[in-house]
C-alpha positions in Angstrom: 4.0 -13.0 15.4 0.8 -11.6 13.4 2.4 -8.3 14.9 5.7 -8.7 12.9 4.4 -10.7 9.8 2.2 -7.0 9.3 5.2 -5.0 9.3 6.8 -7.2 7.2 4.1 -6.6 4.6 3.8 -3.2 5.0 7.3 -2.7 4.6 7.1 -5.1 1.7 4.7 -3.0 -0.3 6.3 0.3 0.7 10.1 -1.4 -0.5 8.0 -2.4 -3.9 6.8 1.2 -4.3 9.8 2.9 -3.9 12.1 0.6 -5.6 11.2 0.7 -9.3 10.6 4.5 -9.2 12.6 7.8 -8.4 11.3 9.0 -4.5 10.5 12.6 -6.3 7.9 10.7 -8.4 5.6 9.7 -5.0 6.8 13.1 -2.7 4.7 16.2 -2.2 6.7 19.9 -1.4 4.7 22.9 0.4 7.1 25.4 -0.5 7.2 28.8 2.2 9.4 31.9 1.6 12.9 29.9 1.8 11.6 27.1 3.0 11.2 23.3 1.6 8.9 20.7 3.1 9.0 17.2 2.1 6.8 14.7 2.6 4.9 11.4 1.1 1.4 13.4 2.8 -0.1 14.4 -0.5 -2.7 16.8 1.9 -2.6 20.4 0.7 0.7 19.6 -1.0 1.6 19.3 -4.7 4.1 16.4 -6.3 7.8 17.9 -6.0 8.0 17.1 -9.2 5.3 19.2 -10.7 7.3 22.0 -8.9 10.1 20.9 -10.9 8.4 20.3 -14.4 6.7 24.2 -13.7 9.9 25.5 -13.1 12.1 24.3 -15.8 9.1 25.3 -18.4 9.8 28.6 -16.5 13.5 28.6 -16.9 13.5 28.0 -20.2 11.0 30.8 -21.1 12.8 33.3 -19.6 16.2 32.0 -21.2 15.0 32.5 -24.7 13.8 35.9 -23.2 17.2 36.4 -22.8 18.4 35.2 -25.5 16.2 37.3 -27.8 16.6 40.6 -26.0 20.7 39.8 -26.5 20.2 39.7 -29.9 18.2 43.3 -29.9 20.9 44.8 -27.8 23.2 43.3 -30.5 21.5 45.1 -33.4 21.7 48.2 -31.8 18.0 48.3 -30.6 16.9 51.0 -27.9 20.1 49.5 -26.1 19.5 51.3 -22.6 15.7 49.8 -22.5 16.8 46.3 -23.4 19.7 45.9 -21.3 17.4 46.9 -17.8 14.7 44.0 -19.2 17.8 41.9 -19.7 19.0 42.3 -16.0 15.1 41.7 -14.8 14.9 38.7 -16.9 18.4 37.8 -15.7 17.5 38.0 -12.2 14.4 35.9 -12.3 16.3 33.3 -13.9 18.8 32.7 -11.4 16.0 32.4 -8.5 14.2 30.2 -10.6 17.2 28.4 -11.4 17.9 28.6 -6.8 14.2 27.5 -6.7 14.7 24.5 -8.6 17.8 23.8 -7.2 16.4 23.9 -3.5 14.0 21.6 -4.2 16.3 18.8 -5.8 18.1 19.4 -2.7 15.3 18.9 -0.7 14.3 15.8 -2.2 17.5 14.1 -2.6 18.2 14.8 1.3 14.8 13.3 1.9 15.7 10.6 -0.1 18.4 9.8 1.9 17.2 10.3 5.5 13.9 7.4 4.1 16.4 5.2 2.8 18.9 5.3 6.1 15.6 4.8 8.4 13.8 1.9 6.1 17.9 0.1 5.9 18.2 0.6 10.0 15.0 -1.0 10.5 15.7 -4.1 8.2 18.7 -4.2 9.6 17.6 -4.7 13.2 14.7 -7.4 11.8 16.9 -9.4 9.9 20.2 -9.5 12.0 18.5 -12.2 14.8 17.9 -14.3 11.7 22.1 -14.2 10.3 23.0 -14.9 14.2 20.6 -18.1 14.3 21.7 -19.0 11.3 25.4 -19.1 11.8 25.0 -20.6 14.9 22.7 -23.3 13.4 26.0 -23.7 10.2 28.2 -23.7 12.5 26.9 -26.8 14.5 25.8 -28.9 11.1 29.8 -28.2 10.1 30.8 -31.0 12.5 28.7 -33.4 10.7 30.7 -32.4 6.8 32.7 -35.6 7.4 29.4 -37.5 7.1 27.6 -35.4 4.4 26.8 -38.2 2.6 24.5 -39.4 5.3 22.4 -36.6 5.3 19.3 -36.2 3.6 18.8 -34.2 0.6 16.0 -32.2 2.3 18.3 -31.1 4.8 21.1 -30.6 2.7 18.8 -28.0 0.7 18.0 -26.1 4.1 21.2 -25.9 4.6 21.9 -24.1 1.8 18.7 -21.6 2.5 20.9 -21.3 6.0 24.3 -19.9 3.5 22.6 -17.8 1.0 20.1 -16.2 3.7 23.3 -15.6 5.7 24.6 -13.9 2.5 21.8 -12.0 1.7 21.4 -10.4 5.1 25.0 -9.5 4.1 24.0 -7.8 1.3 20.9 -6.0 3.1 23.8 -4.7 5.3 25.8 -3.1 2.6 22.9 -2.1 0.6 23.6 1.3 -0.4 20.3 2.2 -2.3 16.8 1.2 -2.7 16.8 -1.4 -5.3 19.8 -3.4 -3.6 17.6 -3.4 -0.3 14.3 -4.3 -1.8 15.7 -7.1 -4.0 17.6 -8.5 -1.5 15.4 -7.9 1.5 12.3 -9.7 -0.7 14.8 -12.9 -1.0 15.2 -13.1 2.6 11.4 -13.2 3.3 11.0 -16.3 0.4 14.4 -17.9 2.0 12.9 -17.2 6.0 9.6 -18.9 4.8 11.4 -21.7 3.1 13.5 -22.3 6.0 11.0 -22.3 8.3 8.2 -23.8 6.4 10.5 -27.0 6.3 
């Protein structure tokens, strides 16, 4: 139990962390040759988006380069000279452009793959609680003719028991962060109210 309640809190915080915030804001990159790392270690590692922010200053340095060597090459300026700078500047610009493209890439696919892992596991912790649950609704249903009889305590449970049901629903077909976090934040205040009764 103190096992479980742990994870839930870990995953709580972590949840809280990433869903009021873009993931490239709290990733690192180690960039190698052609290759991408990404990772939440910020060990030897730089934010991703630093990377990005260095980059784009980059790119649009060497676009005005460009821009002003175009308009030398229009006047009729040393032509030959301008146009080989143009091609260099040209050149760097589009691996810039690859660079900064790789690592948007990068991140969005790591993105994903945290998301899809952090959804499966509250997926499996949560589903015993919808099966319970229905199985619990499905046995006060053959008291509704006598729903006047029951308590209003109970009655209140029982509506924990639909909207927890509902919610796990939703945590099912979350399909980004802020729909999991919200909803999966619900379920723990519904679980405790259901069980605290």
């Amino acid at each position: 139990m103190k096992k479980t309640l742990f994870t839930v809190i870990v995953f709580t915080i972590l949840f809280t962390n990433f869903s009021f915030a873009y993931v490239e804001d709290k990733v690192f990159c180690t960039i190698w040759n052609n290759s991408i790392t990404v990772t939440m270690e910020k060990n030897h590692n730089y934010k991703c988006k630093e990377y990005l922010s260095v980059l784009s200053q980059a790119i649009n340095i060497e676009y005005n380069d460009i821009i002003s060597i175009q308009k030398l090459i229009s006047q009729g300026y040393d032509i030959d000279f301008w146009k080989e700078i143009r091609e260099t500047k040209r050149d760097r610009l589009k691996k810039l452009l690859t660079l900064k493209e790789q690592i948007e890439t990068a991140i969005a696919e790591f993105d994903s793959n945290l998301f899809i892992k952090m959804k499966d596991y509250i997926v499996y912790t949560v589903s015993p609680y919808q099966t319970k649950y229905k199985k619990i609704l499905r046995h006060l249903n053959n008291y509704k003719d006598q729903w006047w009889k029951i308590p209003n305590d109970i009655k209140k449970t029982i509506e924990y028991f639909q909207e927890e049901i509902s919610v796990i629903d939703n945590i099912i077909e979350a399909s980004d962060f802020d729909t999991l976090v919200k909803n999966f934040n619900r379920h723990l205040y519904l679980k405790n109210q259901i069980e605290w009764k």
